[in-house]
C-alpha positions as CSV (number, residue, x, y, z in Angstrom):
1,X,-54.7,-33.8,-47.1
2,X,-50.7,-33.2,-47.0
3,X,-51.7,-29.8,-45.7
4,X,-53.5,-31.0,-43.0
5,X,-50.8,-33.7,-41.7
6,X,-47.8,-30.8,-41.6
7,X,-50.5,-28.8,-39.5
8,X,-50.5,-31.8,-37.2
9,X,-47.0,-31.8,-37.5
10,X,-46.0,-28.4,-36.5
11,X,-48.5,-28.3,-33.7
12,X,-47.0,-31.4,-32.1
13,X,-43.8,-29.7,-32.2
14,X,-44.8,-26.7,-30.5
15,X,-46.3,-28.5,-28.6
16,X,-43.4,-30.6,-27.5
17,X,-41.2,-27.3,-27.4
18,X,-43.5,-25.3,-24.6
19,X,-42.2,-27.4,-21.5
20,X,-39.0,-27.2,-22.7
21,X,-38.5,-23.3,-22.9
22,X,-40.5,-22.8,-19.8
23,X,-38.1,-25.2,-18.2
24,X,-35.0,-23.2,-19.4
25,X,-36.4,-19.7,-18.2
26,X,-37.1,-21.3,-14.8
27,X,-33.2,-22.6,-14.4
28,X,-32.3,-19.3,-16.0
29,X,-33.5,-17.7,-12.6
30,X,-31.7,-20.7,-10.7
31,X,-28.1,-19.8,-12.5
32,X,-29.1,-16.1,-11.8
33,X,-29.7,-16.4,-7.9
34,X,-27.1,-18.8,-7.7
35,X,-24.4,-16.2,-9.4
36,X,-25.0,-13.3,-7.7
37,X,-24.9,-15.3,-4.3
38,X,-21.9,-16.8,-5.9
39,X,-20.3,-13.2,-6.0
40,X,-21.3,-12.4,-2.8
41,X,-19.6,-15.3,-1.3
42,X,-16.7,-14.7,-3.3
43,X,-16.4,-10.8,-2.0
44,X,-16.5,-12.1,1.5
45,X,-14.0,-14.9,1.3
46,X,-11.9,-12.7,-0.9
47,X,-12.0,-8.9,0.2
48,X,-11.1,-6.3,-2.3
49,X,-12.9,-8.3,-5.4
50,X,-9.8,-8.7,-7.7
51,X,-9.7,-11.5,-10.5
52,X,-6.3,-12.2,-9.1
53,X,-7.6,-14.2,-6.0
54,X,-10.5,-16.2,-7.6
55,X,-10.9,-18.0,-11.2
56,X,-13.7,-17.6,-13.1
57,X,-17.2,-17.6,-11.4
58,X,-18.3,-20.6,-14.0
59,X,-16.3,-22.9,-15.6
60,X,-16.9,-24.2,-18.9
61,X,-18.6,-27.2,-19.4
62,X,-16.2,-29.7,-21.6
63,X,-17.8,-33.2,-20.8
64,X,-18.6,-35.5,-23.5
65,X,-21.9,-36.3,-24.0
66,X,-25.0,-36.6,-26.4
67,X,-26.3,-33.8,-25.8
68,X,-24.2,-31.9,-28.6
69,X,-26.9,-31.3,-31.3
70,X,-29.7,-32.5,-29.4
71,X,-33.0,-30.2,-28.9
72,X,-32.1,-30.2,-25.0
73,X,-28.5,-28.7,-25.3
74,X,-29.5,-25.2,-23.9
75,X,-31.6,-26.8,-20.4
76,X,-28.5,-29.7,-19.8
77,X,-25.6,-26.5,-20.7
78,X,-27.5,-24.5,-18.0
79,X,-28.4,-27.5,-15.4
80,X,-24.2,-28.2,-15.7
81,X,-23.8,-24.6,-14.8
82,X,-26.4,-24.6,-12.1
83,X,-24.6,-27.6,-10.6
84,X,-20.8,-26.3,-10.8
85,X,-22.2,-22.9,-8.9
86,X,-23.9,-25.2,-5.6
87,X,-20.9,-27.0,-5.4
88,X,-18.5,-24.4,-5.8
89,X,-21.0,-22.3,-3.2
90,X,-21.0,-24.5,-0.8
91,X,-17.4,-25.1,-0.8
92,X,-16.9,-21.4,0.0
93,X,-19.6,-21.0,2.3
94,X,-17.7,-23.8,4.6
95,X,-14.3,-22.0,4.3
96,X,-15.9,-18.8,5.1
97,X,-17.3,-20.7,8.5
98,X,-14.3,-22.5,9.0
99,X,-11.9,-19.4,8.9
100,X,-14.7,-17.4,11.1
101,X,-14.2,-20.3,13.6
102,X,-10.7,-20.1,13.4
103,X,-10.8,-16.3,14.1
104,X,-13.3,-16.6,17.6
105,X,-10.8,-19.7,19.2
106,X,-7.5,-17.2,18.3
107,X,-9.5,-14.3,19.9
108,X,-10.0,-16.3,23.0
109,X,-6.6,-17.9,23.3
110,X,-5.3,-14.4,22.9
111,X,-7.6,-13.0,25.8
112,X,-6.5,-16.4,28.2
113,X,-3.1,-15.9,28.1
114,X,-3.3,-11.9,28.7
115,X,-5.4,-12.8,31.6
116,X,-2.6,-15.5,32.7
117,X,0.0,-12.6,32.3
118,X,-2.0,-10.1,33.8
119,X,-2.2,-12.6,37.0
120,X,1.2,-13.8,37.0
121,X,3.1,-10.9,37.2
122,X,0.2,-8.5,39.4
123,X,2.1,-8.0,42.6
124,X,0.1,-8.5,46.0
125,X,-1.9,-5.2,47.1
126,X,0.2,-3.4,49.7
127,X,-1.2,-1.7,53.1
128,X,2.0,1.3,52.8
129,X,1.1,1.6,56.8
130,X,0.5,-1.9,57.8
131,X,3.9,-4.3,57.3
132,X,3.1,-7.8,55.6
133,X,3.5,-10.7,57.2
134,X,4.8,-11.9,54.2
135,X,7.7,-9.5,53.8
136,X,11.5,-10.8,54.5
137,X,13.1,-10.5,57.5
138,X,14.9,-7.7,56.8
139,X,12.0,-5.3,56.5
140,X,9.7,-6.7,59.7
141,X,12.9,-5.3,61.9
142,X,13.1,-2.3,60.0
143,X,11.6,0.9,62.5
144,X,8.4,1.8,60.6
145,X,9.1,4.3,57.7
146,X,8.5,8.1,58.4
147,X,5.0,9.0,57.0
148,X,4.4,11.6,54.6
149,X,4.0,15.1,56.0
150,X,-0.1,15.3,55.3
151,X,-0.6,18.3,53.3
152,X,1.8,17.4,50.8
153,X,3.8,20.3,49.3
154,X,5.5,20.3,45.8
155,X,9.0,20.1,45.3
156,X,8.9,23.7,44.0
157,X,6.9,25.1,46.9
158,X,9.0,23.2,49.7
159,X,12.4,24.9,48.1
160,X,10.6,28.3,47.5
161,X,9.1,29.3,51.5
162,X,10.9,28.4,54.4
163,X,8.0,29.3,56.5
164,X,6.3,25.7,56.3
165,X,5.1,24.7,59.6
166,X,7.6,21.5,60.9
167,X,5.9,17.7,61.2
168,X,7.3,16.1,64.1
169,X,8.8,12.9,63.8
170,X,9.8,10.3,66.5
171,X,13.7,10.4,66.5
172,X,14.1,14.3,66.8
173,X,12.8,17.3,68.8
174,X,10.1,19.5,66.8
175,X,11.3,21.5,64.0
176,X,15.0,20.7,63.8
177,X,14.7,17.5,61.5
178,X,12.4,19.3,58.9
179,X,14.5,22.6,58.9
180,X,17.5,20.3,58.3
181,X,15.3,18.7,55.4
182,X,14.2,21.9,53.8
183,X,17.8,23.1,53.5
184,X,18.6,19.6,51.5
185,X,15.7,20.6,49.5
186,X,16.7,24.4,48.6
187,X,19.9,23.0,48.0
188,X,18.9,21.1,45.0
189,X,18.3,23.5,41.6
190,X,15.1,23.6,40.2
191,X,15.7,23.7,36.3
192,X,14.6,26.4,34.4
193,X,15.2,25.5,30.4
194,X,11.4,26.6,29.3
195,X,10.4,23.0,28.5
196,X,8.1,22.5,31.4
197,X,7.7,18.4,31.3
198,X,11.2,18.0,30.7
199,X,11.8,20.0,33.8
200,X,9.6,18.8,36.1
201,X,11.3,15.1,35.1
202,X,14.6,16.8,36.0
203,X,13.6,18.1,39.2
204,X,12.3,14.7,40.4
205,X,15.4,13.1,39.2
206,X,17.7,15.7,40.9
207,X,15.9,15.1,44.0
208,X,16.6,11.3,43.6
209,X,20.0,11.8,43.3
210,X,20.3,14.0,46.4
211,X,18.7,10.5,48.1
212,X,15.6,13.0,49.2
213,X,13.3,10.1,48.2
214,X,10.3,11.3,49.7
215,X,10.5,14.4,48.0
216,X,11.6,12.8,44.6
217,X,8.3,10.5,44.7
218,X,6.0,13.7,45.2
219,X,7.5,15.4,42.4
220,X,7.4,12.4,40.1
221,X,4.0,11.5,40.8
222,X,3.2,15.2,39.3
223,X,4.9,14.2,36.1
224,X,3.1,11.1,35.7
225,X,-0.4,12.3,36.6
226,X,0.1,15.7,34.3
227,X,1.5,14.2,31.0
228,X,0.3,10.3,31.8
229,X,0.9,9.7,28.0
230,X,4.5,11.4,27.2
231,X,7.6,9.3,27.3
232,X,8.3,11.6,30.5
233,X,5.7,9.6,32.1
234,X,7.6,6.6,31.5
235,X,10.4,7.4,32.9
236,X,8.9,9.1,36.1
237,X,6.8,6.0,36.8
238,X,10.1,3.9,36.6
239,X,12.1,6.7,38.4
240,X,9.4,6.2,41.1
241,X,9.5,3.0,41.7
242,X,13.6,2.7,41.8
243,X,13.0,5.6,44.9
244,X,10.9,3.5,46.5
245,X,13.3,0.9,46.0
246,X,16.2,2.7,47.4
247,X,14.4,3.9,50.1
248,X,14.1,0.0,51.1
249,X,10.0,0.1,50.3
250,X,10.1,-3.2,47.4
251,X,6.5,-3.9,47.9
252,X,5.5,0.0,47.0
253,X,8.5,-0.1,44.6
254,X,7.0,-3.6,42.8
255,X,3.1,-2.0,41.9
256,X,5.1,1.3,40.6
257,X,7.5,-0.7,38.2
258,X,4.0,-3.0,37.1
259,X,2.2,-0.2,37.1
260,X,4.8,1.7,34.3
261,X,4.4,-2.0,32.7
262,X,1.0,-2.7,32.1
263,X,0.1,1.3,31.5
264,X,2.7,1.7,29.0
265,X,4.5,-1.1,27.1
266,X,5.8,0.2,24.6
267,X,7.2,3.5,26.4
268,X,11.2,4.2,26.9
269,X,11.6,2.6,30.1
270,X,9.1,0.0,30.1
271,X,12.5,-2.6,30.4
272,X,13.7,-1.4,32.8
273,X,10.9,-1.3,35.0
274,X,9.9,-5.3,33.6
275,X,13.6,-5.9,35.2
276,X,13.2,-3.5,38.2
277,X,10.2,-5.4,39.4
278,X,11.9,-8.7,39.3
279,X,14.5,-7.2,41.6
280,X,11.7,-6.2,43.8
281,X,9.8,-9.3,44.1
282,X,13.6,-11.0,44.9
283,X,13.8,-8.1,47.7
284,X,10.0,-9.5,48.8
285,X,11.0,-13.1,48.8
286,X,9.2,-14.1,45.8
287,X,12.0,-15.6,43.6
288,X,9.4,-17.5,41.7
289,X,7.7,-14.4,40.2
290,X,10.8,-12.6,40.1
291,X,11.8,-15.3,38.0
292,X,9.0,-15.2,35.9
293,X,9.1,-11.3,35.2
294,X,12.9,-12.2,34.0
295,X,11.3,-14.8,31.6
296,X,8.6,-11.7,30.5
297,X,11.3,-9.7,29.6
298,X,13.0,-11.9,27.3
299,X,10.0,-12.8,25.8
300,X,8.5,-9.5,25.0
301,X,11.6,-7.6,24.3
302,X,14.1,-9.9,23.8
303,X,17.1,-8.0,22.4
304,X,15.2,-4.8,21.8
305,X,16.1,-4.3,25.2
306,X,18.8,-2.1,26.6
307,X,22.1,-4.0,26.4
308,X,22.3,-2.5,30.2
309,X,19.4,-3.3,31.2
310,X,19.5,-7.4,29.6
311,X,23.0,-7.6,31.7
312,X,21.4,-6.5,35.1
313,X,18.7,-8.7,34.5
314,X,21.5,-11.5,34.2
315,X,23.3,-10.8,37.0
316,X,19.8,-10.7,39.1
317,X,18.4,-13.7,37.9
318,X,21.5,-15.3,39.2
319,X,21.2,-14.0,42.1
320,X,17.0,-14.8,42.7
321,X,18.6,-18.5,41.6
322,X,16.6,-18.4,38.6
């Protein structure tokens, strides 16, 4: 009979003890899932994985309770567990969305006020036949500039034949005025150092400095087109646009010194053509966007600039009444 009733006995307690281990291997699982997506979470939040920018995946449980020597410590230690990773989950699983968020509206602002620049400091497109209305008085009087002889010759080759066949232009009998011209041109010494980028820059800047500005433009042009990425390039586009300036052409002189701008920021003389085109759009009229290129220049290069180049910009914003 006593043999019978610790039968009963140990049956009940297996019994008893079969929901309870199934129970634990099912939140076993749970805190397995929840772990690895734990770690996944954490790797994305945290790139590179190192202990050093997270604590410890689970923290250990210290609270008080009954459950210390009771037959349900394991399931309650586990459902603890199984708690701290959802909460800890979801709290980096809203950062993750929040900083994601926060990454799309600086992307945007960023692209709005490139745009805004973009716009603000684009000069007008130019017709280099047709005069603007919009242009000062100064250049609707002017006679209408000498056009550019059609089959435009190099530098090199207008120094090297003298048999070129004369344009005619309007002030001067046939062949006189471009005879004159080609002996300016052979005048000026076509360098020879070996380097050939550096001396087709030197060419076009020799040309400049003889005041043969249509010339100088041609040969410039070359320079930028052939080595468009070379610091060359950057000071030829600039170089252009101050010819075009001299020879009293702001409009064509403004989209050279915006183009050297936008095409190459960070190049030598990417200042200098920032300032140049503020003196342009004053020559134009437009004081307000001459003013505002002014403002771009401080605020992109600020006193990385030239010290030259800050003082002419100071002594031109006074004089566009910026």
């Amino acid at each position: 009979m006593k043999q019978v009733t610790l039968l009963g006995a140990a049956a009940m307690a297996i019994a008893a003890a079969a929901p309870v281990q199934a129970q634990d291997a099912t939140v076993a699982k749970r805190v397995d899932r929840l772990e690895k997506e734990m770690r996944a979470v954490q790797r994305q939040v945290f790139p590179g994985g190192a202990p050093a920018f997270f604590e410890g995946e689970i923290a250990p449980d210290n609270t008080p309770g009954e459950r210390v020597g009771s037959s349900s410590a394991p399931v309650a230690d586990l459902t603890a567990r199984v708690d701290a990773l959802e909460s800890q989950l979801q709290t980096l699983t809203g950062q993750t969305e929040q900083n994601a968020y926060q990454l799309r509206e600086l992307e945007k602002q960023f692209a709005a006020y490139k745009a805004e620049i973009d716009k603000r400091l684009a000069p007008p497109a130019v017709d280099p036949v047709a005069t603007p209305a919009s242009l000062p008085a100064v250049a609707t009087t002017k006679p209408a500039p000498t056009p550019t002889p059609t089959p435009t010759p190099t530098p090199a080759v207008a120094a090297a034949s003298t048999t070129k066949k004369p344009t005619t232009t309007p002030a001067a009998a046939a062949g006189k005025p471009d005879a004159a011209r080609l002996a300016l041109v052979k005048k000026v010494e076509i360098p020879s150092s070996g380097n050939e980028q550096q001396d087709a820059y030197d060419y076009g800047f020799r040309l400049w400095s003889a005041k043969l500005y249509p010339e100088a433009q041609t040969q410039l042009k070359q320079v930028v087109t052939k080595w468009p990425k070379s610091n060359q390039a950057s000071y030829a586009q600039n170089l252009l646009g101050r010819a075009y300036l001299d020879e009293g052409k702001p409009s064509l002189a403004a989209v050279a010194f915006y183009n050297n701008y936008k095409d190459r920021p960070s190049g030598p003389r990417a200042p200098q053509s920032l300032m140049y085109m503020g003196v342009a759009l004053d020559k134009l009229g437009r004081k307000a966007d001459a003013c505002k290129a002014f403002r771009e220049l401080e605020e992109v290069y600020g006193d990385k600039a030239p010290q030259d180049v800050r003082a002419d910009a100071a002594a031109a914003k006074t004089k566009a009444g910026c």
